[in-house]
C-alpha positions as CSV (number, residue, x, y, z in Angstrom):
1,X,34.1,-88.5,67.2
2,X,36.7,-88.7,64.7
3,X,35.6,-85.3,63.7
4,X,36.5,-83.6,67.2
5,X,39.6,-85.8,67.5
6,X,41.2,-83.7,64.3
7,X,39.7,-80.3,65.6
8,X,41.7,-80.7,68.9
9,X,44.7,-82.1,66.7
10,X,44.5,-79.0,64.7
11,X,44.6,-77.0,67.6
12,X,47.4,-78.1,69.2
13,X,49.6,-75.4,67.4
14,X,47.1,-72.3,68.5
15,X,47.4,-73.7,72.2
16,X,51.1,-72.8,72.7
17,X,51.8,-69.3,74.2
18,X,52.5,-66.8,72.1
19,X,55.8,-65.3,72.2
20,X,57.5,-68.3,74.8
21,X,60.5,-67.7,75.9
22,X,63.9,-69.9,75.5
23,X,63.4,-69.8,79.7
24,X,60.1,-71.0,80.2
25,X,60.1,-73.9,82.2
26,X,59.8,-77.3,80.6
27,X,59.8,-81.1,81.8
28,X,63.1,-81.5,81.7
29,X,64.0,-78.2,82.9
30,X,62.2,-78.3,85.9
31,X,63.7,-78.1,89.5
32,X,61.0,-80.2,90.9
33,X,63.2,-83.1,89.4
34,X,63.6,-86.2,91.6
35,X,66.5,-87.2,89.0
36,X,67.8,-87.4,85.9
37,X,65.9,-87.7,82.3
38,X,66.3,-91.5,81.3
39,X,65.5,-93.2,78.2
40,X,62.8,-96.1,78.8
41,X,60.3,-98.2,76.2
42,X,56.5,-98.8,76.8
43,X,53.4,-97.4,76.2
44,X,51.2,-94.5,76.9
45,X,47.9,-94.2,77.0
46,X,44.8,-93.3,79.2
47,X,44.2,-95.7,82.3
48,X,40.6,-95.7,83.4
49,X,40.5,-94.1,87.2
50,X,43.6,-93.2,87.0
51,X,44.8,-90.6,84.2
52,X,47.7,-90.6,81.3
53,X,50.2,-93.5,82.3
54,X,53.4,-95.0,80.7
55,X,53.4,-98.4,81.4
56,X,57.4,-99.8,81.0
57,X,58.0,-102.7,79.7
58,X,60.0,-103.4,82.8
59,X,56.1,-103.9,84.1
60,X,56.6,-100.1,85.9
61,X,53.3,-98.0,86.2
62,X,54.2,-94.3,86.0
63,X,51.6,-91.5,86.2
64,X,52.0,-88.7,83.9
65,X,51.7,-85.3,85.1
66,X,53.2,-82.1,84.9
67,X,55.5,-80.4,87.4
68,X,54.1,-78.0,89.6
69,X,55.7,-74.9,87.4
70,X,55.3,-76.1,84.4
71,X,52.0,-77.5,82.1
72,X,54.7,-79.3,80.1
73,X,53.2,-82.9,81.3
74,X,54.0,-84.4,77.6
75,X,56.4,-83.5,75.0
76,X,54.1,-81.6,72.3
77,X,55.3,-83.7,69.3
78,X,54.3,-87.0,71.7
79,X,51.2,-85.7,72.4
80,X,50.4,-85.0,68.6
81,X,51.3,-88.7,67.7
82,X,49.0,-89.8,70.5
83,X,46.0,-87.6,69.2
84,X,47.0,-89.0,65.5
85,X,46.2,-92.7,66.3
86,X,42.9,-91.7,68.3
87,X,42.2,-90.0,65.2
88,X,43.0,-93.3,63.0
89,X,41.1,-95.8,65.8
90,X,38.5,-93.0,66.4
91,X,38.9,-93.9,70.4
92,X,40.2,-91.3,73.2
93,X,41.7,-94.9,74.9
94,X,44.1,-95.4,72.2
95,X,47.2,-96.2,73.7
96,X,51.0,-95.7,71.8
97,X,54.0,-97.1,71.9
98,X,57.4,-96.2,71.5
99,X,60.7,-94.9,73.3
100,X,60.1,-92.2,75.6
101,X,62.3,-89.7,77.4
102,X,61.1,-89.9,81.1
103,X,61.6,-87.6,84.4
104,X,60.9,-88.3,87.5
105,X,58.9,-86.5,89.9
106,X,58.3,-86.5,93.1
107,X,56.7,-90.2,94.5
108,X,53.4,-90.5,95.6
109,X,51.0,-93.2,96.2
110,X,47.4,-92.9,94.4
111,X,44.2,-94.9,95.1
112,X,45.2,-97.0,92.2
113,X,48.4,-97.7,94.4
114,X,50.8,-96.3,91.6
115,X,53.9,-94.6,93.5
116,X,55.8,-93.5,90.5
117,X,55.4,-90.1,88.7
118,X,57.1,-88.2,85.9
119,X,56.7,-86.0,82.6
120,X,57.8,-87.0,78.8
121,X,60.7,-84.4,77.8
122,X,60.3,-86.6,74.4
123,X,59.7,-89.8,71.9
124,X,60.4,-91.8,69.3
125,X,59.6,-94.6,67.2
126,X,55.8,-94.4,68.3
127,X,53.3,-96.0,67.2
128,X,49.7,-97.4,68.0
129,X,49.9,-99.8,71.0
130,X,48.1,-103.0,69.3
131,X,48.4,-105.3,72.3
132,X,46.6,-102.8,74.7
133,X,43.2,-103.4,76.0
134,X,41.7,-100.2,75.5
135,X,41.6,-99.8,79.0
């Protein structure tokens, strides 16, 4: 496991497109934008039946997802911390802390009943979420 958790790591830099432009369309870039980019704390992680979520510490669910022209869900350098502490707890449920640049996206209500949507322009201060479950 821990073996295939560093091979996708490793990865991660042959995944982005060759050649990108300065105009491709990231998170915070996009025009599918319910609002503006705001700074929020909690943790992200996998949340069985449901998908990636940031859970605020405000006790806010959000769901994680990328706008629809764009595959810029999570901020690369986020998603490289996350895949560093599955690495270290050698489990895909690993969830991470920290501060997190979130925008909104458009609401809509899943079967988990989670009405709140957005991507992760960025983040800082992260680190392995110790009080998670392992959901």
């Amino acid at each position: 496991m821990a073996r295939r958790l560093a091979a996708i790591f490793l990865l991660i830099p042959a995944l982005s497109p060759v050649g990108a432009s300065a105009a491709e369309v990231t998170c915070k870039r996009s025009p599918a934008l319910t609002g503006q980019c705001r700074m929020v704390k909690g943790s992200l992680g996998l949340t069985s039946g449901v998908g990636v979520t940031l859970d605020l510490d405000d006790g806010t669910h959000v769901i994680v997802k990328a706008p629809p022209d764009s595959n810029a869900d999570i901020a690369p350098v986020v998603m490289q911390n996350w895949l560093y502490w599955q690495s270290k707890t050698n489990s895909m449920h690993t969830r991470i802390t920290g501060t997190f640049e979130l925008c909104p996206l458009p609401p809509q209500v899943n079967a988990a009943g989670i009405k709140d949507f957005g991507c992760i322009n960025r983040g800082s201060r992260i680190t392995q979420d110790k009080s998670a479950s392992g959901n």
